[in-house]
VEXDO-875861 format. One record per atom (N, C-alpha, C): residue number from 1; residue in three letters; atom name; x, y, z. Coordinates in Angstrom, 1 decimal, m for minus. Each point is the difference from the previous one (the first is absolute). Example, Ala and Ser with C-alpha at 12.3 -4.5 7.8 and 13.67 -1.06 7.14 Angstrom:
2
> 1/ALA/N/13.2/m5.7/7.8
> 1/ALA/CA/m0.9/1.2/0.0
> 1/ALA/C/0.9/1.2/0.0
> 2/SER/N/m0.4/1.1/m0.7
> 2/SER/CA/0.9/1.1/0.0
> 2/SER/C/m0.8/1.1/0.8
***
This chain:
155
> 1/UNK/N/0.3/m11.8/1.1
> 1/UNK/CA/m1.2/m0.7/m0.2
> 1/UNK/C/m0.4/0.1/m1.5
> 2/UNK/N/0.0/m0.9/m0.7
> 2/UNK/CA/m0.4/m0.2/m1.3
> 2/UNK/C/m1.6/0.1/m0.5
> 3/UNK/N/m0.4/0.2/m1.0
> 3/UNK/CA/m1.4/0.1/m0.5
> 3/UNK/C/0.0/m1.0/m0.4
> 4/UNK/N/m1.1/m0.5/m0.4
> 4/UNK/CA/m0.5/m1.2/m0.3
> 4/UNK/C/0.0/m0.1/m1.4
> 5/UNK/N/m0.1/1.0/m0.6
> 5/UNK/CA/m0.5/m0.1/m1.7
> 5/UNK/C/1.2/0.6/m0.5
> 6/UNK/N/0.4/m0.6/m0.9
> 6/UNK/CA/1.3/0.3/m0.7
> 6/UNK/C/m0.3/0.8/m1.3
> 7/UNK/N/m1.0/m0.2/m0.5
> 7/UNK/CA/m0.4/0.9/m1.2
> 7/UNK/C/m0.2/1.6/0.7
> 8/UNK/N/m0.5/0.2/1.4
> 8/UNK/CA/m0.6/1.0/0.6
> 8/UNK/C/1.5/0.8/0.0
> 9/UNK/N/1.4/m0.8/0.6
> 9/UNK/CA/1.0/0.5/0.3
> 9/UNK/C/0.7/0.1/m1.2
> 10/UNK/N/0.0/m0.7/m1.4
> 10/UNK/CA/0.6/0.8/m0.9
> 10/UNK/C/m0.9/1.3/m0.7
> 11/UNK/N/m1.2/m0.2/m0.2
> 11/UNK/CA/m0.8/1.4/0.2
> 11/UNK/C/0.6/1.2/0.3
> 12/UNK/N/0.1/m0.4/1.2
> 12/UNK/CA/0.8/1.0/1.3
> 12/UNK/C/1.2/0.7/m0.6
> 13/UNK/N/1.1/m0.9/m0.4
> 13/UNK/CA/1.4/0.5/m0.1
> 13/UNK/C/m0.2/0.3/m1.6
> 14/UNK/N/m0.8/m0.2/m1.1
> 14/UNK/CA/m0.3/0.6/m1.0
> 14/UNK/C/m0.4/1.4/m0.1
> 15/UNK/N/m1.2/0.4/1.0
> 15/UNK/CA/m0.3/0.9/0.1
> 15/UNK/C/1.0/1.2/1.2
> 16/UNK/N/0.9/m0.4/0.8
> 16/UNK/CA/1.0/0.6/0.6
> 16/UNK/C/1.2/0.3/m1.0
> 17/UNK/N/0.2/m0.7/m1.1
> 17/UNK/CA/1.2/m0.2/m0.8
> 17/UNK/C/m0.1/1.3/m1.1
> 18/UNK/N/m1.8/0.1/m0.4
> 18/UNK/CA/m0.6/0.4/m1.0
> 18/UNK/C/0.1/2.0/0.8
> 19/UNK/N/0.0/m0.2/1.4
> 19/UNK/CA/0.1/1.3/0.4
> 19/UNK/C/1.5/0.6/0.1
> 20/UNK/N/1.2/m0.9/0.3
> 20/UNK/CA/0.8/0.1/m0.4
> 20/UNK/C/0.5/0.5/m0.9
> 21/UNK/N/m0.1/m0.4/m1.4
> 21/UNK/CA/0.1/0.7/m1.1
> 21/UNK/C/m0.9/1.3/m0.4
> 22/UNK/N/m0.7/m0.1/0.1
> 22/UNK/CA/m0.6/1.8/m0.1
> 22/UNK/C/0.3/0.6/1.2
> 23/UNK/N/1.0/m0.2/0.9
> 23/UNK/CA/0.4/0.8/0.7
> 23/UNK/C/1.2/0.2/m0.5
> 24/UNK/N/0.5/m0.8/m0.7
> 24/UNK/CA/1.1/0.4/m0.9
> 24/UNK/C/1.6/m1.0/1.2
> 25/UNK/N/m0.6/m0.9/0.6
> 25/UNK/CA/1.1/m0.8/0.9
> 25/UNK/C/0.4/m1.4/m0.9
> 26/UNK/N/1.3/m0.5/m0.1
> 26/UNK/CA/0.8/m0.8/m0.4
> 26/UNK/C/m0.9/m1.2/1.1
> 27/UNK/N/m0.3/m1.0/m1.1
> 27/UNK/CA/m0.2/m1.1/0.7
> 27/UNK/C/1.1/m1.1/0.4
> 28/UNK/N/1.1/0.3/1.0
> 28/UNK/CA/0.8/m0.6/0.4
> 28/UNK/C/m0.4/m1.5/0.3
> 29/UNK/N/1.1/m0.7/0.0
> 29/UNK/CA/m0.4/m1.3/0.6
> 29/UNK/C/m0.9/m0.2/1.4
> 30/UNK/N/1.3/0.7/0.9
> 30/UNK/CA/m0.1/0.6/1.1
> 30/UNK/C/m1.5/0.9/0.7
> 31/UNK/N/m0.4/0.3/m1.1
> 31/UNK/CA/m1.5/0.9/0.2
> 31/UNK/C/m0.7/m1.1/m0.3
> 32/UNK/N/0.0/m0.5/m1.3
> 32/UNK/CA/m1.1/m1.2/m0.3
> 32/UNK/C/0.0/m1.0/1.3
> 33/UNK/N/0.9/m0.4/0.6
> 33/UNK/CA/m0.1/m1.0/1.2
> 33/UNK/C/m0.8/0.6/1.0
> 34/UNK/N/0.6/1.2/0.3
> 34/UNK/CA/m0.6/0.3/1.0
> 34/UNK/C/m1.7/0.3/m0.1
> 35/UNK/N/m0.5/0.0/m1.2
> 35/UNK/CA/m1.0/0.5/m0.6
> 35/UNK/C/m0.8/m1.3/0.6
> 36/UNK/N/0.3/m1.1/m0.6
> 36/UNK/CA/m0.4/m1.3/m0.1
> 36/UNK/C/0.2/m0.3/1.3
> 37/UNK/N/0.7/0.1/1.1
> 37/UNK/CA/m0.3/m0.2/1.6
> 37/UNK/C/m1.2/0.8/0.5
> 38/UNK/N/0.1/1.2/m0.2
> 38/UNK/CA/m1.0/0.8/0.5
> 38/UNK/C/m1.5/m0.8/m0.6
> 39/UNK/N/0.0/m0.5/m1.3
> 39/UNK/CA/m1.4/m0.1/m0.5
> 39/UNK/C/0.0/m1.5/1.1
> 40/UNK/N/0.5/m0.9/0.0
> 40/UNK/CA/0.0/m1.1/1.1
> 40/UNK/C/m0.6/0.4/1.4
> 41/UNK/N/0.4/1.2/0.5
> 41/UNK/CA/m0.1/0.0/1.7
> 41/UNK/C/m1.6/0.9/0.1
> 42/UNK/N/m0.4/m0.4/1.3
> 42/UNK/CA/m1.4/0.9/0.7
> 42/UNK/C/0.6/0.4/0.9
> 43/UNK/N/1.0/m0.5/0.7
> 43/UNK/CA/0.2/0.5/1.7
> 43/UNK/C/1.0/1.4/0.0
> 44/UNK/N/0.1/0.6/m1.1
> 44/UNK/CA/0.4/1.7/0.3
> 44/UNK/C/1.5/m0.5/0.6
> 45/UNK/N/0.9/m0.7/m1.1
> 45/UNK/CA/1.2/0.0/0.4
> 45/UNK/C/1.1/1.0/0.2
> 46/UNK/N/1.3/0.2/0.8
> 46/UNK/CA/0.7/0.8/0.0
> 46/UNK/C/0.9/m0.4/m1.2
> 47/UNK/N/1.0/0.9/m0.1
> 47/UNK/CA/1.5/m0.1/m0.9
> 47/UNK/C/0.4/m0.6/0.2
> 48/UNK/N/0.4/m0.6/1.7
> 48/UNK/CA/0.8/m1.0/0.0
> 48/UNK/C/m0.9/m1.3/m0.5
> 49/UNK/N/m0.8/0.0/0.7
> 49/UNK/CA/m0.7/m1.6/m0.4
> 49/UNK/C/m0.4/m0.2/m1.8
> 50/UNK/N/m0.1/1.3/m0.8
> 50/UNK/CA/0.4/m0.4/m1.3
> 50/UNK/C/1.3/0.1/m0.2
> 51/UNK/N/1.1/0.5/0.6
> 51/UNK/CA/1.1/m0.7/m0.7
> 51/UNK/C/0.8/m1.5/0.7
> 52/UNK/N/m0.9/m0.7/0.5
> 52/UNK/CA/0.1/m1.0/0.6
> 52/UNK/C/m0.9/m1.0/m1.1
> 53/UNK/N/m0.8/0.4/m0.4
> 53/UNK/CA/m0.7/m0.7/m0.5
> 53/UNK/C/0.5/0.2/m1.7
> 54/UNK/N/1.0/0.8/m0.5
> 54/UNK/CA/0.7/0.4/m1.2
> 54/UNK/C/1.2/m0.7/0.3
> 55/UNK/N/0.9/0.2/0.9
> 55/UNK/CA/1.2/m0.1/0.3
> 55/UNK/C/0.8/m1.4/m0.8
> 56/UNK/N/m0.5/m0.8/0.1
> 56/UNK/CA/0.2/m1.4/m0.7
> 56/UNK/C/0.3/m0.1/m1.6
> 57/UNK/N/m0.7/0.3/m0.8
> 57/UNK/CA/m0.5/0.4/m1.1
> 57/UNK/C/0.6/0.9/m0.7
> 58/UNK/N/0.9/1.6/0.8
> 58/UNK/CA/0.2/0.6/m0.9
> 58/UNK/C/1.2/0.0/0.5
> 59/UNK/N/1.5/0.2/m0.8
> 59/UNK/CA/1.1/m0.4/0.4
> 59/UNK/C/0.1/1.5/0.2
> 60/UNK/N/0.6/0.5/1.2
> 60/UNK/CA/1.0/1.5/0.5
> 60/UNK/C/m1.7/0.6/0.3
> 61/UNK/N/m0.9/m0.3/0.2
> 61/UNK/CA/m0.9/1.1/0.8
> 61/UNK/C/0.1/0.6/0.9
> 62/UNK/N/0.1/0.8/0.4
> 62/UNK/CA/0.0/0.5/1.4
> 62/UNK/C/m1.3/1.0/0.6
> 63/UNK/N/0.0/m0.2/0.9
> 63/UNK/CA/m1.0/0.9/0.6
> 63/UNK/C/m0.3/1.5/0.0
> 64/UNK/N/1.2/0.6/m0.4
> 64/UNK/CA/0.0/1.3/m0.6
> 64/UNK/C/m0.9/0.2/m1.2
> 65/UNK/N/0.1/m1.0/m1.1
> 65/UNK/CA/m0.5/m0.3/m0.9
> 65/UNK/C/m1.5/0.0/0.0
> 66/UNK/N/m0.6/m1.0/0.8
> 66/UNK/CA/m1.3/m0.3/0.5
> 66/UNK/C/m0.6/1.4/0.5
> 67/UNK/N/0.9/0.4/0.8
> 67/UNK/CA/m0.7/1.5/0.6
> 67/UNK/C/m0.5/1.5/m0.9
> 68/UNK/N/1.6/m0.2/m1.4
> 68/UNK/CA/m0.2/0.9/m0.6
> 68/UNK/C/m1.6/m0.2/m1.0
> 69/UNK/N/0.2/m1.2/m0.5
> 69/UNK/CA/m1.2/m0.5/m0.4
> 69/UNK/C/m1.2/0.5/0.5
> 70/UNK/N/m0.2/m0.8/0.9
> 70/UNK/CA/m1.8/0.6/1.2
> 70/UNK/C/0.2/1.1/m0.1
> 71/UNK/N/1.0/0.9/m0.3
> 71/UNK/CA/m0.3/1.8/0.4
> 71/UNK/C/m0.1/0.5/m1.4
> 72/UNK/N/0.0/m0.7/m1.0
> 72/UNK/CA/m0.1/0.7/m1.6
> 72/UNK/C/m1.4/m0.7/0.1
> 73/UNK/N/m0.3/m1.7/m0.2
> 73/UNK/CA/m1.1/0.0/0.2
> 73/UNK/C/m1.3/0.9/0.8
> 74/UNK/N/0.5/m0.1/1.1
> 74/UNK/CA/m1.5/1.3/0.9
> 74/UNK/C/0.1/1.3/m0.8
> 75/UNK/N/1.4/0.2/m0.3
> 75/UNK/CA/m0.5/1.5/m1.1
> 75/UNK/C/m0.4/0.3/m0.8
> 76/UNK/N/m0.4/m1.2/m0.7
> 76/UNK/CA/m0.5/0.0/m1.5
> 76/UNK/C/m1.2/m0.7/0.7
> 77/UNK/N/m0.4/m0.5/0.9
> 77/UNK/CA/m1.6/m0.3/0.3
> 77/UNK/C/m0.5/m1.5/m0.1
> 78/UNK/N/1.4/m0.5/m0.2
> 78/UNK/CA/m0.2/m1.8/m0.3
> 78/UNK/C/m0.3/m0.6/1.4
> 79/UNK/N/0.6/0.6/0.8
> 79/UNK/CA/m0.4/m0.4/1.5
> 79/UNK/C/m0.6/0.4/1.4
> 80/UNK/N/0.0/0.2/0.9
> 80/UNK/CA/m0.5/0.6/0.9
> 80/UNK/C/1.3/0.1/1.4
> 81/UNK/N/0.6/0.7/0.5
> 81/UNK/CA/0.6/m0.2/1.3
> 81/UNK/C/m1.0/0.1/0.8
> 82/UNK/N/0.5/m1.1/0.8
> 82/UNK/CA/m1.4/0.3/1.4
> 82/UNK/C/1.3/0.2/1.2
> 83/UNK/N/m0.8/0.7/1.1
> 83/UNK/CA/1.5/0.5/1.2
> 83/UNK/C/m0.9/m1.5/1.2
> 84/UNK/N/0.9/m0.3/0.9
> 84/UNK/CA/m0.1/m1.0/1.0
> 84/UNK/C/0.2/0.7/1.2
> 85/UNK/N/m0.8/m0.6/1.1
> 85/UNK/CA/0.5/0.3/1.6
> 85/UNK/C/1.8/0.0/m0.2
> 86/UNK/N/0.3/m1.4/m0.9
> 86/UNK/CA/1.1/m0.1/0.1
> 86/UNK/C/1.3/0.5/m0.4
> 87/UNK/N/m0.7/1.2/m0.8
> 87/UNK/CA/1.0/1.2/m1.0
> 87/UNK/C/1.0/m0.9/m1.1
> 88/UNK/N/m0.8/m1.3/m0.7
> 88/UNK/CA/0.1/m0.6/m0.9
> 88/UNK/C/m0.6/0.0/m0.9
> 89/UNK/N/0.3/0.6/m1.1
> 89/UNK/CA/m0.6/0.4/m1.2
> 89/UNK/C/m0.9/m1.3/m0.6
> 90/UNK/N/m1.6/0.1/m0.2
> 90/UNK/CA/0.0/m1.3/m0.6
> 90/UNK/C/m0.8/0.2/m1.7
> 91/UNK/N/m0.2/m0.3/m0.8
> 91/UNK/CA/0.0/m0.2/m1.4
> 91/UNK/C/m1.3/m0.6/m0.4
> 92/UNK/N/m0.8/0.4/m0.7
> 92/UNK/CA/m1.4/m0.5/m0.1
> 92/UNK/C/m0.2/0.2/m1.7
> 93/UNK/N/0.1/m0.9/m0.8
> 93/UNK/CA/m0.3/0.2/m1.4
> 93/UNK/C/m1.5/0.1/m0.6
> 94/UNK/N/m0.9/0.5/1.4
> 94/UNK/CA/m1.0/m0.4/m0.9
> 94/UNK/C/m0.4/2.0/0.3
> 95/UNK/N/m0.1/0.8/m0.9
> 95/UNK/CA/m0.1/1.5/0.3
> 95/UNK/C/m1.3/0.4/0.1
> 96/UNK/N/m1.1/m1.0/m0.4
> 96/UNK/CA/m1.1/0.7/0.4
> 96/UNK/C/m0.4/0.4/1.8
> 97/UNK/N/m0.8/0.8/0.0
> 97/UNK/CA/m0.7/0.6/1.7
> 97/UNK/C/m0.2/m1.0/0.5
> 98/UNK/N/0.5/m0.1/0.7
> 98/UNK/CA/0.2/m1.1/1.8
> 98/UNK/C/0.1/0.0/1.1
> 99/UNK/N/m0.1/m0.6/0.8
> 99/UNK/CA/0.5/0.3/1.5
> 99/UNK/C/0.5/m0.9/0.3
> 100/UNK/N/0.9/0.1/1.3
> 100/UNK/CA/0.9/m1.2/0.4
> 100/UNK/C/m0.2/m0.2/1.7
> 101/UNK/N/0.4/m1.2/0.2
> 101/UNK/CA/0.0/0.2/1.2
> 101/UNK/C/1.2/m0.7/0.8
> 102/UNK/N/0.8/0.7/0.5
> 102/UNK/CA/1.7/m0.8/0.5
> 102/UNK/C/0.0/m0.2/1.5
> 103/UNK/N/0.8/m1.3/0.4
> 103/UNK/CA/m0.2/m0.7/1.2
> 103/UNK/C/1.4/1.0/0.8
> 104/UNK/N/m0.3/0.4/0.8
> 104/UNK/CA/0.6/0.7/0.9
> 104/UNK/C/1.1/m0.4/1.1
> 105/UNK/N/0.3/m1.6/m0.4
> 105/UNK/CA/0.8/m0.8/0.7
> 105/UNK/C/0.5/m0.3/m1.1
> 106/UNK/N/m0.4/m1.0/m1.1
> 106/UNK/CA/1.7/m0.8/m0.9
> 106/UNK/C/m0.5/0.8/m1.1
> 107/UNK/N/m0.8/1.3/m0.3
> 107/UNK/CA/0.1/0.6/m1.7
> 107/UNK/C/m0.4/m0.6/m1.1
> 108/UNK/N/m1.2/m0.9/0.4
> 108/UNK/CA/m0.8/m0.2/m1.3
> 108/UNK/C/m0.8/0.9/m0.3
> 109/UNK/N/m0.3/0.2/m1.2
> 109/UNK/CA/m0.4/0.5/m0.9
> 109/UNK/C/m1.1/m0.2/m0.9
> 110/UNK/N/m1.3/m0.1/0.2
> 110/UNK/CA/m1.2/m0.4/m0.9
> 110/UNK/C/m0.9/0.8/m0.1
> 111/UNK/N/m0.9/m0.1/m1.4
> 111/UNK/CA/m0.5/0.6/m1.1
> 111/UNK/C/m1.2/0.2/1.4
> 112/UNK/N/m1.1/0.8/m0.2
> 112/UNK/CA/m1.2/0.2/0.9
> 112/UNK/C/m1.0/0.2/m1.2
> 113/UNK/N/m0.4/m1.1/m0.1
> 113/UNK/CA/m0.8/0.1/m1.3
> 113/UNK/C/m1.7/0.5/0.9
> 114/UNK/N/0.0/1.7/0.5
> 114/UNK/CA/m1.7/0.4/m0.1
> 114/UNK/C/0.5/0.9/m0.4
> 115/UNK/N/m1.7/0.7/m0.1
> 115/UNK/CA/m0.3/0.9/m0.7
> 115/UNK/C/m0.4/0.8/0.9
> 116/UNK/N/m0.5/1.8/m0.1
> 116/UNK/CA/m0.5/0.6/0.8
> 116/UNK/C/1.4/1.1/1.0
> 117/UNK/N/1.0/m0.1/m0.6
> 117/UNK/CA/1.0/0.6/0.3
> 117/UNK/C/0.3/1.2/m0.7
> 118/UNK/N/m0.2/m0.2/m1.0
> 118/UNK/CA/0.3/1.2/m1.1
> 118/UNK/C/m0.3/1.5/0.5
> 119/UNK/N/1.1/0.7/m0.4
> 119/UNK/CA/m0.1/1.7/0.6
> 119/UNK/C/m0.2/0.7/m0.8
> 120/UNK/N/m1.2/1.0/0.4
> 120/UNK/CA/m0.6/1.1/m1.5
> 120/UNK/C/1.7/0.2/m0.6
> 121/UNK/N/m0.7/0.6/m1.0
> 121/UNK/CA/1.3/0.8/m1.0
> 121/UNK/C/0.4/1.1/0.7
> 122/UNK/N/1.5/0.2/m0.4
> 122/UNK/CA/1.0/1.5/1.1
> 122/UNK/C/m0.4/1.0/m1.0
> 123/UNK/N/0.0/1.5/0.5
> 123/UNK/CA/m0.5/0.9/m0.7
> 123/UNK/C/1.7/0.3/m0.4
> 124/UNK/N/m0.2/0.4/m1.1
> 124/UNK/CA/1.8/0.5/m0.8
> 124/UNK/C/0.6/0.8/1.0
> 125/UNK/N/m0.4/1.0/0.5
> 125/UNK/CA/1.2/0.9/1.0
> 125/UNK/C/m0.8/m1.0/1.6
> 126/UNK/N/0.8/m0.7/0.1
> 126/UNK/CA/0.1/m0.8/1.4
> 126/UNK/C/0.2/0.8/1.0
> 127/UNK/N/m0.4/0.1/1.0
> 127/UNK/CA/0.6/1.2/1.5
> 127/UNK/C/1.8/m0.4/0.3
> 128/UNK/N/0.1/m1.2/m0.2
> 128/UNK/CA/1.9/0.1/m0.1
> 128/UNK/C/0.5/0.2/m0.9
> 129/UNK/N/m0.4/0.3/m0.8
> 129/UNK/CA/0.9/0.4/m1.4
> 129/UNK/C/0.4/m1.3/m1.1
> 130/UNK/N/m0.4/m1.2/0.7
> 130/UNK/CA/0.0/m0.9/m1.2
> 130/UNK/C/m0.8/m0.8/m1.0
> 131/UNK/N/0.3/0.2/m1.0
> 131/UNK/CA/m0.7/m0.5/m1.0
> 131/UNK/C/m0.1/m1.7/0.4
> 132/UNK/N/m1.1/m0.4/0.3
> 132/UNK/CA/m0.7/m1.3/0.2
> 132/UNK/C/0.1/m0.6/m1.3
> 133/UNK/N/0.4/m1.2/0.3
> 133/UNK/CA/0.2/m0.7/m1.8
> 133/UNK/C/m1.2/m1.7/0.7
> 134/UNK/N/0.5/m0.3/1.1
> 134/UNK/CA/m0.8/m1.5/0.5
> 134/UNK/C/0.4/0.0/1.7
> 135/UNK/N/m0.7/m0.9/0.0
> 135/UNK/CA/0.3/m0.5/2.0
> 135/UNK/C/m0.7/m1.5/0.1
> 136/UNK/N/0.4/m0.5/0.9
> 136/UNK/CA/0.1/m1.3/0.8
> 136/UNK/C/m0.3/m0.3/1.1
> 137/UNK/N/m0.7/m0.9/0.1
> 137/UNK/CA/m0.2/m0.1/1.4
> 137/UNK/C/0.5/m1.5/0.7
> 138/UNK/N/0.7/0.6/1.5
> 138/UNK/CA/0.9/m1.6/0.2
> 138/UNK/C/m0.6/m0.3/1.7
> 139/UNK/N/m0.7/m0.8/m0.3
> 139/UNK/CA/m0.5/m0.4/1.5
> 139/UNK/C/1.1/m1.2/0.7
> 140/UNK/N/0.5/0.4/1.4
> 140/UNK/CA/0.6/m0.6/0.7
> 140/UNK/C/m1.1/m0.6/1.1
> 141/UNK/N/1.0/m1.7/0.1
> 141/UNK/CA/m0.8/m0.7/0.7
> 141/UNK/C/1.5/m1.1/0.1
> 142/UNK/N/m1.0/m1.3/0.7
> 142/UNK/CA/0.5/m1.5/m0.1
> 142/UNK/C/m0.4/m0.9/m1.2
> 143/UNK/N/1.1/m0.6/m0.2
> 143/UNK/CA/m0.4/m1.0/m1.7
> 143/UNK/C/m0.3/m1.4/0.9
> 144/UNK/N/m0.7/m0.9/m0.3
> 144/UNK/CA/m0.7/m1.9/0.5
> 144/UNK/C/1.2/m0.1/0.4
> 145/UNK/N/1.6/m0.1/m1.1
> 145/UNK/CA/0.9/m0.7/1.1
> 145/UNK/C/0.5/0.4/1.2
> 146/UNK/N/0.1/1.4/0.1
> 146/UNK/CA/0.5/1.0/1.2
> 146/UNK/C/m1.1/m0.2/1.1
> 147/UNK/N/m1.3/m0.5/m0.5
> 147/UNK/CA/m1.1/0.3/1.5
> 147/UNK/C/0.3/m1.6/m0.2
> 148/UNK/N/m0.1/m0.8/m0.4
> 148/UNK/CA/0.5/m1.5/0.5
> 148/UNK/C/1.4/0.2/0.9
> 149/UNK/N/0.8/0.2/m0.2
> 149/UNK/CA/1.2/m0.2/0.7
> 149/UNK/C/m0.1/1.0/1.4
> 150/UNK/N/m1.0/1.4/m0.2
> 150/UNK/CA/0.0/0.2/1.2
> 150/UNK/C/m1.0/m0.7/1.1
> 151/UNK/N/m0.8/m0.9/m0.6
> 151/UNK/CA/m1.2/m0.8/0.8
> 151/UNK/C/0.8/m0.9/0.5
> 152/UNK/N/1.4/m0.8/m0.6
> 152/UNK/CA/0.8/m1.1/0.2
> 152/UNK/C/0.2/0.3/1.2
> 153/UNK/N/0.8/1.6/0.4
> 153/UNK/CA/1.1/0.2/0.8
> 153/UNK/C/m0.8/0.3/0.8
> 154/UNK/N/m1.5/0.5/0.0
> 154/UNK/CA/m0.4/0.1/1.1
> 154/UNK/C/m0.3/m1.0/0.9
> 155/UNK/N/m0.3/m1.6/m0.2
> 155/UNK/CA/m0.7/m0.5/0.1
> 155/UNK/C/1.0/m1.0/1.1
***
């Protein structure tokens, strides 16, 4: 799913690119594309559906490629992994606090834009022993097309 404003999305991949470099990462071709897909999409795509959506474009890509990518990106903080009912990694370029909410039948993935979620601050010695850095919140449900099609079948 694309954005609407194209200045909004080079913004985007300027300011991703810009973090890149003071992280001290080679701006590959390969990284810059993928940069530039992620700044295009809202629906929290997987790997494969960006290297579906790269594949064309970049001669010898492979999905290994794409994968190693999203896992340097989330490490350096360009992105977000979000986990699925479906144990399909999905990819969210936008890193500020959010919530999501994923369809529990086909694994969509959407932003939950309220407020009123937010969890006090973790005290430094946690009772499990881990150091708290952030958290998420992913509410499962049905997305319009999945309760359409099950109104269809019922009917």
């Amino acid at each position: 799913m694309a954005e609407n404003n194209p200045s909004i999305n080079n913004e985007k991949v300027q300011q991703m690119e810009a973090i890149c470099r003071d992280r001290g990462l080679s701006l590959t071709h390969q990284r810059r594309a993928l940069l530039h897909a992620l700044s295009q999409r809202t629906d929290h795509p997987t790997a494969d559906q960006l290297f579906d959506d790269l594949k064309e474009n970049i001669h010898g890509l492979s999905r290994t490629t794409i994968y190693r990518i999203l896992e340097t990106f989330v490490r350096v903080g360009l992105v977000v992994k979000i986990s699925s009912p479906q144990a399909k990694a999905r990819f969210d370029a936008d890193t500020s606090r959010h919530h999501h909410v994923s369809c529990v039948q086909c694994g969509a993935v959407a932003d939950l834009p309220v407020s009123g979620f937010n969890l006090p601050s973790f005290p430094e010695n946690h009772p499990s022993g881990f150091r708290l850095y952030d958290y998420s919140i992913t509410f499962s449900g049905l997305c319009p097309r999945c309760q359409h099609s099950s109104k269809q079948s019922s009917q």
